[in-house]
C-alpha positions, -999 to +999 in steps of 0.1 A: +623-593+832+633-588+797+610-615+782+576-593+803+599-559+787+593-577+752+559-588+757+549-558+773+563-539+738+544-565+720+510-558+731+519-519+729+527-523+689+498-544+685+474-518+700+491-489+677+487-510+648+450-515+654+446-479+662+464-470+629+441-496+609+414-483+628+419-448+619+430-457+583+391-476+582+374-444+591+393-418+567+386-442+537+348-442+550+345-407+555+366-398+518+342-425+506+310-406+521+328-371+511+332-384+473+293-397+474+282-371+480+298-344+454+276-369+435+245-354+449+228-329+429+240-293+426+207-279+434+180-284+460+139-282+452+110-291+478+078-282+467+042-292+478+007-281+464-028-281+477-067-271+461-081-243+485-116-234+481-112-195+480-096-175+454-062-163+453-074-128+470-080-145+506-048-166+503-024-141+494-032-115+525-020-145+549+014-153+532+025-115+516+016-103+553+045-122+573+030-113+608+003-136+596+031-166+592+021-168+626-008-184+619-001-208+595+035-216+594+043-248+610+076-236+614+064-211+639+058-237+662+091-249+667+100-227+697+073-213+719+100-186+730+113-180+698+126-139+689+107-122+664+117-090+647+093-076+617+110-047+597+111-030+566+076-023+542+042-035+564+038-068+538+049-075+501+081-065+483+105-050+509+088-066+543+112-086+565+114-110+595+140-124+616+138-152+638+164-164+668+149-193+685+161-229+702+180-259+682+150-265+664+142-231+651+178-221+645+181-186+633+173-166+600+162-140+581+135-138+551+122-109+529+098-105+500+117-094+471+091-097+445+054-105+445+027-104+414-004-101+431-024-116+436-003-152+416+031-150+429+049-140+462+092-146+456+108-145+492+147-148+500+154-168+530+189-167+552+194-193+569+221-187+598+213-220+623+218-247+624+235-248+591+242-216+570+221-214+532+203-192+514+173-198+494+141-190+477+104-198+484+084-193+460+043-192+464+024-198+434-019-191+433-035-203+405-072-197+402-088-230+387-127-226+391-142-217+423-106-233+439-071-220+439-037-240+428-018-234+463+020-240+455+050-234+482+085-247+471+117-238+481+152-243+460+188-231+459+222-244+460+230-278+478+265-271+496+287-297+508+269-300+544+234-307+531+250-329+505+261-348+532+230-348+552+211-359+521+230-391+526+215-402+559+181-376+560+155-374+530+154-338+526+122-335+505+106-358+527+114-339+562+112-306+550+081-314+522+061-327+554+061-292+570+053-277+539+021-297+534+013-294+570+017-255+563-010-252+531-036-275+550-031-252+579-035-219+556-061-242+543-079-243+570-072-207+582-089-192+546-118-210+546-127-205+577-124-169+572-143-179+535-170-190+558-176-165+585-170-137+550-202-155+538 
């Protein structure tokens, strides 16, 4: 009886240990992970350009209008079902749109806050969902011969959460994909209209 009492103590000591080595392993992995990544940079830039054969005129109507996004955006595909809500000035400085949709759309809020048209459209973007940040897209137009310089990027300050991610996700790489898919769609979209103008 006393020699199974020991043995059974034993085996119970042995299992805390392991759990206590065990949990001592994975809070030096994660302050390892945590300490990486304050080594990521500060700041966070995506951007993507594309030549559209149209000038900056029949670009700018699709982006400064953001009930157009709708046609274009590939980030409007997300959710089928997703909540829209338009407010503030019709397009350009002042115009605003909220989204609510599924996991994939997550929730935010965008609105133009400068534009030079028909070169430059600043917007502020709020992202609630999944993960709170706020940003700034910025489209650039740059007429270069019978073509215009399409740029979209995106930047703003990489918090502790999206430092993190950056460790296992490319960022640039997930989120620059929708961004080209985006300009060959409003690609597509303006010369078409270029087309049927013509």
């Amino acid at each position: 009886m006393h020699l199974r009492l020991m043995t059974g103590l034993q085996g119970r000591k042995q299992v805390l240990r392991f759990i206590a080595i065990a949990a001592l392993v994975v809070a030096a992995l994660i302050l390892a992970l945590s300490a990486y990544a304050f080594t990521q940079p500060d700041e966070i830039r995506i951007e993507r350009n594309l030549a559209v054969d149209a000038p900056p005129e029949a670009i700018y109507s699709l982006i400064t209008d953001l009930r157009e996004w709708r046609r274009w955006s590939p980030f409007e595909q997300l959710d089928p079902d997703m909540a829209r809500d338009y407010g503030g000035a019709e397009k350009g400085v002042g115009a605003t749109y909220a989204w609510q949709g599924d996991r994939n759309a997550g929730s935010g809020r965008m609105e133009i806050v400068d534009e030079d048209a028909p070169n430059r459209i600043t917007i502020a973007l709020h992202f609630m969902s999944p993960m709170e940040a706020r940003n700034t897209a910025t489209f650039l137009l740059t007429p270069e011969g019978d073509t215009t310089h399409v740029s979209w990027a995106m930047e703003g300050e990489a918090n502790i959460l999206s430092k993190l991610l950056q460790l296992f996700v490319d960022i640039d790489e997930m989120v620059g994909s929708d961004f080209q898919a985006g300009l060959e769609k409003l690609k597509s979209e303006v010369e078409v209209n270029q087309e049927i103008a013509e």
